[in-house]
C-alpha positions in Angstrom: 57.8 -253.5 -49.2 56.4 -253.1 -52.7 52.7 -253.3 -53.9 51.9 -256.1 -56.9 53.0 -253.3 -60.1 56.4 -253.6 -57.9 56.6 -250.6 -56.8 57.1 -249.3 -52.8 54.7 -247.7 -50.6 55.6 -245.6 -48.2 54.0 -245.7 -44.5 53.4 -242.5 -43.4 53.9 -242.1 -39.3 51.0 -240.3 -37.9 51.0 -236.5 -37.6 52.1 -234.9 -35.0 49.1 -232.3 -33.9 47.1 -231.4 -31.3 46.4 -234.3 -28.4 42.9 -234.4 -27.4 43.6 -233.3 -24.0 45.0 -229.9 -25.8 42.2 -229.0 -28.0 39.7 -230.3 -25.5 41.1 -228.7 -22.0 44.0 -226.7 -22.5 42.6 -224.2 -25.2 39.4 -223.6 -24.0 40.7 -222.7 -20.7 43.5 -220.1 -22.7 40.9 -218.8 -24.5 38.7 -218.3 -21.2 41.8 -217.0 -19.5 42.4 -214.7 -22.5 38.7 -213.2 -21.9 39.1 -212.7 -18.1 42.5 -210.5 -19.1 40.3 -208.7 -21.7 37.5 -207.9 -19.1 39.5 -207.1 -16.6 41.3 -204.4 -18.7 38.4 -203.1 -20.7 36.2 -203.3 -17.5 37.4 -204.0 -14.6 40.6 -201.8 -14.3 39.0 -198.5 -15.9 35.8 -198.9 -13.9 33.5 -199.3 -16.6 30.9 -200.5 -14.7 30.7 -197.8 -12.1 31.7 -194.7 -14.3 30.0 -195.7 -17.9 31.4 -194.2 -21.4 29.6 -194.6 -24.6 33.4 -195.3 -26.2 34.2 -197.8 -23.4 31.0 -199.3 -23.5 31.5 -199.9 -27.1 35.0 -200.9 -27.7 34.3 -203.4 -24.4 30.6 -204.7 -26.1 32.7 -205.4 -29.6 35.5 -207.1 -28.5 35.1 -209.0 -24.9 31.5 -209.6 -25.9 30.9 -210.5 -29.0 34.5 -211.4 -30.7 35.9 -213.1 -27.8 33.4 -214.2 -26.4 30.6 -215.5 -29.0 32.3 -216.1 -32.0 36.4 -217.7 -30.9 33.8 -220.2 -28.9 31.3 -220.7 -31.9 34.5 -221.6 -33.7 36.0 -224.3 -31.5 32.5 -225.7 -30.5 32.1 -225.8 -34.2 35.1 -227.6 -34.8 34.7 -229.8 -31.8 31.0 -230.9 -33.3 32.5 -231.5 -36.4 35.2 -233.5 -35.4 32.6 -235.7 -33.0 33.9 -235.1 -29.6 30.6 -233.2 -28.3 26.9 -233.7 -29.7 24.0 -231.0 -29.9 22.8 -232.0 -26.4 26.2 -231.6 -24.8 26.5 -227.9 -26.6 22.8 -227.3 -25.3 20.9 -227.0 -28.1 17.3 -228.5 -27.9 14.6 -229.4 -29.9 13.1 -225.9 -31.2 9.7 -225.5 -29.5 11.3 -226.0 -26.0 14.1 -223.0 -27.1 11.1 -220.9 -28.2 9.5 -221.2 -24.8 12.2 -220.9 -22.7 13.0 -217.7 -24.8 10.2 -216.6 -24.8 9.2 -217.5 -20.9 13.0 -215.4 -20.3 11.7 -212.3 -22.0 8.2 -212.1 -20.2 9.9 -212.7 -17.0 11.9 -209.6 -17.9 9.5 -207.6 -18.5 7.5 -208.1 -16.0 10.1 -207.2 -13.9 10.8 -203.8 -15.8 7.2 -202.9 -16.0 7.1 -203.5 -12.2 9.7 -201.6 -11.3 8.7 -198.7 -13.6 5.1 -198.4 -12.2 6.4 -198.7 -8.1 8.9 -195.4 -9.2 11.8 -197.5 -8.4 13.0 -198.2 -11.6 16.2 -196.7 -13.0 15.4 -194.1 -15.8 15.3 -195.2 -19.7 18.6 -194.3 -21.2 20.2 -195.9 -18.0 18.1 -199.2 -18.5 19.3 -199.3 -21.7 22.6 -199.0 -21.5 22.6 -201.4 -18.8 20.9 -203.9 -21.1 23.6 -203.4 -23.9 26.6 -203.5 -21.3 25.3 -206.7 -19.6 23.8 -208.8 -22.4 26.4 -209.6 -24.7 28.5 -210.1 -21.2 25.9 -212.6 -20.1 26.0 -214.0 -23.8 29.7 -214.4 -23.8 30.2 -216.1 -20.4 27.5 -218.8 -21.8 29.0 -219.7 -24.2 32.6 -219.2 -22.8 32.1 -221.0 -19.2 29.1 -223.5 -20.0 29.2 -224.4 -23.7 33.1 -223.9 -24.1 34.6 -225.4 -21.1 32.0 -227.0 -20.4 31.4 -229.7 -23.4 34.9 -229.7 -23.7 35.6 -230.9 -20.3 33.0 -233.7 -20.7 34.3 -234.7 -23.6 37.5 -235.0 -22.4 36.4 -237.4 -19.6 33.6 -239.2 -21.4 35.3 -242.5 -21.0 35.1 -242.0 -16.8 31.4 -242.4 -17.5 28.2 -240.3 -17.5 28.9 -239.3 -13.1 32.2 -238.2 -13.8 31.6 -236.4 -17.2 28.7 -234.4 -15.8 30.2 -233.8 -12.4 33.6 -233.1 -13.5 32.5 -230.4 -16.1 29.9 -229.1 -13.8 32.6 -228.5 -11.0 35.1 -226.6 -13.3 32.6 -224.3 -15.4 31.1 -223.4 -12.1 35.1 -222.6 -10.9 35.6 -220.8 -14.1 32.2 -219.2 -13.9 32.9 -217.7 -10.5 36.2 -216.6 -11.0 35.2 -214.9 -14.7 32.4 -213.2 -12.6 35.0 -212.4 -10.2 37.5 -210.7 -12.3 34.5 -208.5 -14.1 32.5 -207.0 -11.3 34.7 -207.3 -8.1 37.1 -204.5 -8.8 38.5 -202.7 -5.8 37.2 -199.4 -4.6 40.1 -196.6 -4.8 39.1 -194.1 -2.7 
């Protein structure tokens, strides 16, 4: 067909790219899949959590905890926020005085529970407390954001139209799934004796 100057427009067929089920189910759970490998062969399979190494510890911290598993999921929440298919109360974000108490509620809690334990004689010794602390936070940090806000969202998103039951139920069942079996593959490592 031609436009009024006479000459033709072209239609374009749409491009061909990723569905929605792909960007909102399929990679997350790679990219989750891709972690558990990670822990499991930084962690899990060397024992890291049993037999600690400073050069372990570090190389494990770096990439399973804070590459793979805060910033590829900042990414693609990101780019799902930005292309509309999740919303700042799906990704968990909250109005800034209830994040500063709950932070802040979090971190007294803690403490009370070191000082506690450092005053009974019970508690572990400093060096090991801390090491614990940087071993297990950016863990706890990546499997937030890689079970709950990753999967998570995505899942709801992807089954939004079922309606609010089956979004929140559906993505509640398969982080916790995820959840468990990421937990799983980090700290359940078999004994060789």
């Amino acid at each position: 067909m031609g436009d009024p100057e006479g000459t033709v427009t072209e239609v374009t067929p749409p491009q061909k790219g990723a569905g929605p089920h792909v960007t909102l189910i399929v990679l997350p759970l790679v990219i989750v899949l891709a972690w558990m490998l990670e822990n499991y062969l930084l962690a899990g399979n060397p024992r890291l959590f049993t037999q600690a190494n400073i050069s372990g510890l570090v190389i494990y911290t770096v990439l399973s905890g804070i590459i793979v598993g805060i910033l590829v999921p900042v990414v693609r929440v990101r780019a799902a926020f930005l292309s509309g298919a999740v919303n700042m109360f799906q990704i968990g974000l909250r109005s800034l005085r209830r994040t500063v108490a709950a932070v802040s509620l979090t971190a007294l809690a803690l403490y009370t529970v070191f000082v506690f334990s450092f005053m009974t004689g019970r508690g572990m010794d400093r060096g090991t407390a801390a090491m614990l602390f940087l071993l297990l936070l950016p863990t706890a940090i990546a499997a937030v954001m890689l079970c709950w806000v990753l999967v998570g969202t995505h899942v709801q998103a992807s089954v939004r139209s079922g309606g609010i039951v089956v979004s929140v139920l559906a993505g509640v069942l398969l982080t916790t799934l995820v959840f468990a079996i990421a937990m799983t593959v980090i700290f359940a490592v078999p004994d060789p004796r």
